[in-house]
C-alpha distance (Angstrom), angle and dihedral (degrees) to the residues before:
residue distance angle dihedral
X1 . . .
X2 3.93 . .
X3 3.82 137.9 .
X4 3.85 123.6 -162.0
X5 3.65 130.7 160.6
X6 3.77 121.9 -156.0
X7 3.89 152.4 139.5
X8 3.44 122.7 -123.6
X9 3.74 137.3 -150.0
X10 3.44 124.6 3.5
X11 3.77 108.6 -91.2
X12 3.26 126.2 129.6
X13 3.84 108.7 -145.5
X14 3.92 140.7 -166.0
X15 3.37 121.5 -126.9
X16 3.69 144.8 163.4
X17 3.34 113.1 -173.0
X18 3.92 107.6 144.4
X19 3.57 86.9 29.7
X20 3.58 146.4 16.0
X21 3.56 103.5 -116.2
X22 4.00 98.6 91.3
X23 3.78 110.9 -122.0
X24 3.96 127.3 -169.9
X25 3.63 120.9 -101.3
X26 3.32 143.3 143.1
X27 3.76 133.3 -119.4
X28 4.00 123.7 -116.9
X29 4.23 137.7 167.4
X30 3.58 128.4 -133.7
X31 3.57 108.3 -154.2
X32 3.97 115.5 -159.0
X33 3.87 105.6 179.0
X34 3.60 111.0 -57.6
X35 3.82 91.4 -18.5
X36 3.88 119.3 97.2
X37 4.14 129.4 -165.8
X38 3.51 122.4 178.7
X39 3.83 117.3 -149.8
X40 4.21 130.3 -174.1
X41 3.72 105.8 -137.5
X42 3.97 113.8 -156.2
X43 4.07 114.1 -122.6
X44 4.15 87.1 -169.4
X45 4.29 79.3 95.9
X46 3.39 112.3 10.3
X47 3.94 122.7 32.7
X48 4.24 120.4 -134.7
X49 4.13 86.8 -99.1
X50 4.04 94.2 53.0
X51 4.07 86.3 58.0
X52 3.45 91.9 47.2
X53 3.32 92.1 48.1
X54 3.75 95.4 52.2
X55 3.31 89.5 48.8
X56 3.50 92.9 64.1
X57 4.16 92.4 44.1
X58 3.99 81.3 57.6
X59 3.93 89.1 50.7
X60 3.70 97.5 52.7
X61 3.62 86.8 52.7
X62 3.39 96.0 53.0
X63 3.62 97.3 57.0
X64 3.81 87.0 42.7
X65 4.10 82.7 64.0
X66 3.44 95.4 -112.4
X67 3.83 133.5 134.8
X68 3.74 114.6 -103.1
X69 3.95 154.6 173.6
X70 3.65 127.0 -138.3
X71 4.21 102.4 -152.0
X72 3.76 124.5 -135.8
X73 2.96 113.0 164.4
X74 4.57 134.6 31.7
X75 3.75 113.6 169.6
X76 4.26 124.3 -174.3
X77 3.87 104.6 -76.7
X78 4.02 80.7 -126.7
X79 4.07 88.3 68.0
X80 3.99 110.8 29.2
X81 3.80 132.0 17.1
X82 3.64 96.3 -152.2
X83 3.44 141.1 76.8
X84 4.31 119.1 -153.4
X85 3.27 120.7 -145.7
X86 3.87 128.6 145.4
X87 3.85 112.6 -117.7
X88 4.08 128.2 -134.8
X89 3.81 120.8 -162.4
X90 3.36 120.9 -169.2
X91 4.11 104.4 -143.3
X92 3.87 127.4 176.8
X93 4.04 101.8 -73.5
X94 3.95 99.4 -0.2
X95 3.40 148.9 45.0
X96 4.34 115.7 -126.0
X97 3.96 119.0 -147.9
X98 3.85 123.9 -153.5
X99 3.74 133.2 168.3
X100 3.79 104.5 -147.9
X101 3.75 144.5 167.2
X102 3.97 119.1 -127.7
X103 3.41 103.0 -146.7
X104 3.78 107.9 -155.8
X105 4.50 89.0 -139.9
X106 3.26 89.8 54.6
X107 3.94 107.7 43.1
X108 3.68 94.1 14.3
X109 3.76 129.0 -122.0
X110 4.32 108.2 -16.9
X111 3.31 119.7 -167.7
X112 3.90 107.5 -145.1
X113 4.00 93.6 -139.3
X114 3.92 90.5 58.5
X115 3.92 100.8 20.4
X116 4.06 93.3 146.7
X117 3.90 98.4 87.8
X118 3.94 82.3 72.4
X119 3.86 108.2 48.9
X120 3.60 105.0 110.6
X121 3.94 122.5 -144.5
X122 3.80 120.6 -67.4
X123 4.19 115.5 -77.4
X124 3.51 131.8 161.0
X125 3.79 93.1 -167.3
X126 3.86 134.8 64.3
X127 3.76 116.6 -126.8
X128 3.85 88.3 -99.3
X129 4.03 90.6 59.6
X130 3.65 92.7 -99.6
X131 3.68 117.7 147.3
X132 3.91 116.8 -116.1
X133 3.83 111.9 -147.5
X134 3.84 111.5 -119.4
X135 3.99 143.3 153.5
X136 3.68 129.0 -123.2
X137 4.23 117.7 -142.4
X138 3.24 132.0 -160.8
X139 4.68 110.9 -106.7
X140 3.60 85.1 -111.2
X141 3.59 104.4 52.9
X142 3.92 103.9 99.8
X143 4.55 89.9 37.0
X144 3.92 80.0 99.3
């Protein structure tokens, strides 16, 4: 099993998502095994080369061993109060994949460059019981 995070194509789109006003971003795919979600990450706050380079932060600290985030998405604090980002824990003989929302009322403020001070420990359940979709990798799938 794999995981890789990218955009693709050059386009530079318009979208409004959170709100109406359209916004540029680009489009991008995370790829979590044989699973596939495409994303539209704003460039209003963040341009293309600050995700990648995130990205990479959150690699390095994977093959450190340590729990990270890979971020896709930073909006103007005026228009969302979230950051999303999909989480990585490391655990004992896996590796479990989420694609979450910070919300900045419940975590408090995140800054997007240094978001890992706010992951919270490793669920697969809401706190009303519900089951939270995630993916389980293989220990050595970030060594590469």
């Amino acid at each position: 099993m794999s995981f890789r995070i990218e955009f693709y194509g050059d386009e530079l789109i318009s979208c409004g998502l959170v709100v109406g006003e359209p916004r540029p971003a680009r489009r991008g795919t995370v790829f979590v095994g044989d699973n596939y979600e495409d994303f539209y990450a704003p460039l209003d706050v963040w341009p293309q080369a600050r995700y990648v380079e995130q990205w990479e932060d959150a690699l390095r600290r994977l093959r450190r061993g340590l729990t990270s985030c890979f971020v896709i998405s930073v909006h103007p604090p005026d228009i969302a109060q979230y950051i999303e980002c999909w989480l990585v824990w490391r655990l004992e003989s896996e590796y479990r994949v989420q694609n979450q929302c910070m919300f900045f009322d419940v975590v408090g403020q995140v800054d997007p460059a240094d978001p890992y001070d706010a992951i919270w420990p490793y669920s697969n359940q809401t706190e009303d019981g519900e089951r939270i979709s995630d993916w389980g990798l293989p220990l050595d799938t970030f060594d590469r």
